[in-house]
N, C-alpha and C positions, 0 to 999 in steps of 0.2 A: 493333539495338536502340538505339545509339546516337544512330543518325540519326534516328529515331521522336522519341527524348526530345529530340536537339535543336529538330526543329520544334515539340514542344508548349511547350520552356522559350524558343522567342524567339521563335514569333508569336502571344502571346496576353498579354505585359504582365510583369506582375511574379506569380510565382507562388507562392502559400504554401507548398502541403504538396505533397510527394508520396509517396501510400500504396501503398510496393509491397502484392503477395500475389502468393501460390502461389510456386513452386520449391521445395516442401519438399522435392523429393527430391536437391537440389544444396547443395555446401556454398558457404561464402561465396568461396572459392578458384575453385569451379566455372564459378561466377556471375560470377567477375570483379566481387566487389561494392565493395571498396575503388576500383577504378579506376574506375567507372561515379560512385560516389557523390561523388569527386573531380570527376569530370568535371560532374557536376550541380550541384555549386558553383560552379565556375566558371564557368558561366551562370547561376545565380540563387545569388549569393552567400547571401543573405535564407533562404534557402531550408528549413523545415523537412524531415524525412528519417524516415520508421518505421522501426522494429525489423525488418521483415518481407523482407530479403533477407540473412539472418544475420550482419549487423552491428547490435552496440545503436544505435548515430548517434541520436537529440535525444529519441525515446521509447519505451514500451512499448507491444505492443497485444494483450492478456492476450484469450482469446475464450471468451465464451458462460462467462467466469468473474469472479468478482471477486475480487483479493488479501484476504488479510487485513489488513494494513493498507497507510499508506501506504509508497512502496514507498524504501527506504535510501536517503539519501545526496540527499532530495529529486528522484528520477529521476521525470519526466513520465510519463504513462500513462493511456492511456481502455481503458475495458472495450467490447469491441465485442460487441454480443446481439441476437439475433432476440427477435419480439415471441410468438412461436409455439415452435417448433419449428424451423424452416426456415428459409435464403436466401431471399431473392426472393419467388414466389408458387407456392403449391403447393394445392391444391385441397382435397384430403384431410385436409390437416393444420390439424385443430380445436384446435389444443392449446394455447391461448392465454395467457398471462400476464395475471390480473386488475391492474384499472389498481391497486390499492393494492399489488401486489407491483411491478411494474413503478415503480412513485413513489417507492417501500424503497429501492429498488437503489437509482434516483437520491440518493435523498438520503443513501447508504450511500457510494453511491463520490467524491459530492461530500466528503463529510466522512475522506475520504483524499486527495484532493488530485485526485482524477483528470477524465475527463473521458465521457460516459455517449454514446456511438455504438450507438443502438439503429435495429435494422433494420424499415422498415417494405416490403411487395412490391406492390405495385398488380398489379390484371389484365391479361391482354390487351388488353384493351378502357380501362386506363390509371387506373381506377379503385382505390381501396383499398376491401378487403371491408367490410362494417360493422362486425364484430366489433375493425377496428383503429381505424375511426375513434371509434367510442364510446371506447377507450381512449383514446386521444389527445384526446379532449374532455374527457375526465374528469382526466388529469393536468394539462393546460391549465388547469379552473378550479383545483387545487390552487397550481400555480404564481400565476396571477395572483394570487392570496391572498396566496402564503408565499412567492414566486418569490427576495425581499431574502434568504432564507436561501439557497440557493443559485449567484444569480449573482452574479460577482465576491466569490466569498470562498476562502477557503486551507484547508486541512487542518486539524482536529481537533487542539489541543496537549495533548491526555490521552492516556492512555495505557486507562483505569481510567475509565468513568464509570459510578457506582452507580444507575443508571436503565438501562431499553429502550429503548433510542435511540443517537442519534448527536446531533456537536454539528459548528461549522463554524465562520468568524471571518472579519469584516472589518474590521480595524485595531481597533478600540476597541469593536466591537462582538460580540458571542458571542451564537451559535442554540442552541437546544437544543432539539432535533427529537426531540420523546416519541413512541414508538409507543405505547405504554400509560401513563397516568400512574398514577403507586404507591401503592398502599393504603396505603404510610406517608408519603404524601407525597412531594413533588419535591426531591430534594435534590442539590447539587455539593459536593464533596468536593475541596482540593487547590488552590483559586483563591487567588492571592497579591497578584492586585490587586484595588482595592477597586470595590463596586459600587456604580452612581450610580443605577440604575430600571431598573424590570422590565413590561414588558409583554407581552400576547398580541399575537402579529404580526396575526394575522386578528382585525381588528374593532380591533385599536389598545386593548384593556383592560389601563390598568395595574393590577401585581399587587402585591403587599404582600411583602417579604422580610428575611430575618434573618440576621445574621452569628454566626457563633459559633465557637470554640476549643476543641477539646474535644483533650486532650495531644496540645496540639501540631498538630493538625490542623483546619483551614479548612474551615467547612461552609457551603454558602448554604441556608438554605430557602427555597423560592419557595411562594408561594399558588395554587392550582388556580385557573384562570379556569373560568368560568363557559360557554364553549363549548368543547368538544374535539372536536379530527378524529377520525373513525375511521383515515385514513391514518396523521398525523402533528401531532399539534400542536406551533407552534414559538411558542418561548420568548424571546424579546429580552433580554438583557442590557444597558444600556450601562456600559461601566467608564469606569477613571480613566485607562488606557492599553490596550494592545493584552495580551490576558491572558497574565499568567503563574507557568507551574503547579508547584507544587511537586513536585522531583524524586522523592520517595518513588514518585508517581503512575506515574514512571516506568518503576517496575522491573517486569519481566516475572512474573506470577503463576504460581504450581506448577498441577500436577497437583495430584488430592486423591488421591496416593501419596505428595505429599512432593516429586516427581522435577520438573527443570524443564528443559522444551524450547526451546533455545534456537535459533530456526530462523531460517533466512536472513531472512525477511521481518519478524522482528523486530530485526533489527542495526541499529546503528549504522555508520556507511560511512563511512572517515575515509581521504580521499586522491584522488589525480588519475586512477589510472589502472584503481581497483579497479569494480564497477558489480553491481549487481545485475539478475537475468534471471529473470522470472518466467515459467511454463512451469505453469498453473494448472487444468490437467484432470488430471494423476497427482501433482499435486504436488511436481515435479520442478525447486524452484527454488533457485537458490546464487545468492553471492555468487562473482563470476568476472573474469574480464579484468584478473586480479590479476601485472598484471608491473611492478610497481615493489615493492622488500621494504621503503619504508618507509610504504606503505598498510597499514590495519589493520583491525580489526571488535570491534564494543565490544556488549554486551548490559550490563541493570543490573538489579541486585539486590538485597533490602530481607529480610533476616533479622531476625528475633527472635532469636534464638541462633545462635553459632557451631554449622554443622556439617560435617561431612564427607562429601563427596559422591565417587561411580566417576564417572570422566569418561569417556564416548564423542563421538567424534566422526566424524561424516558427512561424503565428499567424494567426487566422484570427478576422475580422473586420467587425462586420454588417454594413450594409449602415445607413449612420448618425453618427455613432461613430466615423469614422477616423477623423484624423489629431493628436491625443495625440503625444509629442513626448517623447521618450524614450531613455536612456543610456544604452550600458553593459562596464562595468568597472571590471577591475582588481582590487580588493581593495587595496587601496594606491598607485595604478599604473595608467597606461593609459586608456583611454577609449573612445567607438563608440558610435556614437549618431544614433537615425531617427527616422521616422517619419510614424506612424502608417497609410495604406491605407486601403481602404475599402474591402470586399470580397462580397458574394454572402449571406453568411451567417455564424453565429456563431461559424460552425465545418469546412466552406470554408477554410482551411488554404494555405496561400502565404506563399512563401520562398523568401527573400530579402537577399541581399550580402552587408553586412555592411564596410567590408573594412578586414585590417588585426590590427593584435595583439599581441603583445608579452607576455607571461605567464613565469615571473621569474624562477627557480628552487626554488622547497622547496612548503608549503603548503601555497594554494594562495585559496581567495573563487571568484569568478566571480559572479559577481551581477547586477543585471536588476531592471533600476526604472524608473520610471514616472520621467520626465521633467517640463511635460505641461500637463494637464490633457483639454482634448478638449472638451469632452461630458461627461454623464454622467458613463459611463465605459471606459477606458482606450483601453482593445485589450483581446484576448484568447491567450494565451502564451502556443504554445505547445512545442517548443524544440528549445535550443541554438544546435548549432551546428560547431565544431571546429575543421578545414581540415589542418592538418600540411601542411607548405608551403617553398617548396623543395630550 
């Protein structure tokens, strides 16, 4: 294999990406994949590297899913999806993604940061059926229209947006990509910088908008334009700088039991060595490759009243790793200790009953660290979890 990849990485130029797949039934040991992936830089230093020979190395590549959001700690990631059903070309398989859901995603997983690898299969004969190409004409004229909300721009800086939609950012300027626009009108919630004009991207109509204060809280209203997409209509902002959002916006919303899940993919990811691994068809994803004990993981939270919450928490533990122990603390407040046990395997995840806790009123962050670092990795951190306690 080595000598394969040498002839493609040094007679053919400078090389971007290379995307493994398949071996899932081997682990990264197996594989030999640290030594191969060494070896791959050293002839294309440049070199990007996927997730797909069970090393994280420069991105993720989630299939035929989208995360929830973007993914911790700013970690790269495309969603990779058939347009159908199917790889390649299959005959049978009518099962087609309409272009406004297929346009959704796009504009779903742009406004996480990621990057949209959708699969198209041409015939034998080298052709694509028609049913792809009508889609792909149809997202095409979306794009030409609305394309400035999508390319070259960054991740979503809310957390919280009070519309159906998604929104996206390039330097100074903010989309807000309505799928429906609201009977009560368009509104943002949370923007702390100020806004200079508002237009409809498609067609260039500007729109008339309003600041307002209402305790304490930042609202834009914008005015309906007068054409709307059935996909997406987007919204143009330009501000006074690059936006930003008041942290309230940021705390993660309950349950309507009160209870709040505080899951790997909404963490914050603070450290060199910690990373997140998304594993997005059972849901099987943590925070992991936690072997340094002064990396951490931070969630944020916006009470109205002090309450008392049972803490559980989610991880699992291959055999040899347990014992680390671990904190979650209220920052400048109280805090639950334990003690990492083993599982069955990596994505084996236990649920433990750490005790209780009180969570002040007002904006508090809840944070998970390393105590004791036991082996060479800590634990899989898949989800705090915070059960109001009557």
């Amino acid at each position: 294999m080595k000598g394969e990849l040498r002839d493609l990485l040094t007679n053919y130029g400078p090389i971007g990406i290379l995307w493994w797949d398949g071996g899932w039934e081997h682990s990264a040991e197996e594989l030999h994949s640290a030594e191969v992936n060494s070896y791959l830089r050293s002839l294309q230093p440049a070199i990007i590297i996927n997730d797909r020979n069970k090393l994280p190395e420069d991105y993720s590549t989630p299939e035929q899913n989208i995360p929830a959001s973007a993914l911790p700690g700013g970690r790269l990631w495309e969603t990779c999806m058939t347009i159908n059903d199917t790889w390649g070309y299959a005959k049978n398989d009518t099962n087609w993604k309409s272009a406004e859901d297929l346009t959704r995603k796009l504009i779903d997983i742009a406004s996480k940061g990621g990057n949209f690898l959708l699969n198209v299969g041409p015939t034998d004969q080298g052709v694509f059926p028609q049913a792809i190409l009508e889609r792909l004409a149809r997202m095409g004229d979306w794009m030409k229209a609305n394309g400035a909300s999508i390319y070259s721009t960054t991740q979503c800086p809310f957390r919280n947006l009070p519309f159906d939609g998604r929104c996206t950012v390039n330097g100074s300027t903010l989309y807000l990509e309505v799928f429906r626009w609201p009977a009560t009108g368009l509104k943002l919630r949370d923007l702390e910088t100020a806004v200079e004009g508002a237009r409809a991207l498609d067609g260039g109509e500007k729109l008339g908008f309003a600041v307002e204060s209402m305790g304490g809280v930042t609202q834009v209203d914008i005015s309906k334009p007068r054409k709307l997409d059935p996909i997406a209509t987007i919204v143009e902002l330009d501000l006074a700088g690059p936006p930003q959002v008041a942290a309230t916006n940021l705390a993660v919303l309950p349950e309507a039991s009160g209870a709040y899940n505080l899951d790997a993919g909404l963490a914050e990811v603070h450290g060199k060595t910690i990373q997140y691994d998304w594993q997005g068809v059972r849901r099987e994803d943590f925070v992991g490759s936690w072997s340094d004990a002064s990396d951490f993981v931070t969630w944020t939270l916006n009470l109205p009243a002090a309450k008392k919450f049972q803490v559980e928490i989610s991880y699992a533990c291959p055999p040899g790793n347990e014992g680390s122990a671990f904190t979650v603390r209220v920052e400048g407040g109280a805090s639950l200790s334990g003690v990492a046990q083993a599982t069955k395997g990596e994505r084996d995840f236990r649920t433990d009953s750490l005790g209780e806790l009180t969570v002040p009123a007002g904006l508090h962050r809840v944070v998970v660290r390393v105590a004791k670092l036991a082996h060479a990795q800590a634990m899989n951190l898949h989800r705090l979890r915070l059960v109001p306690v009557p």
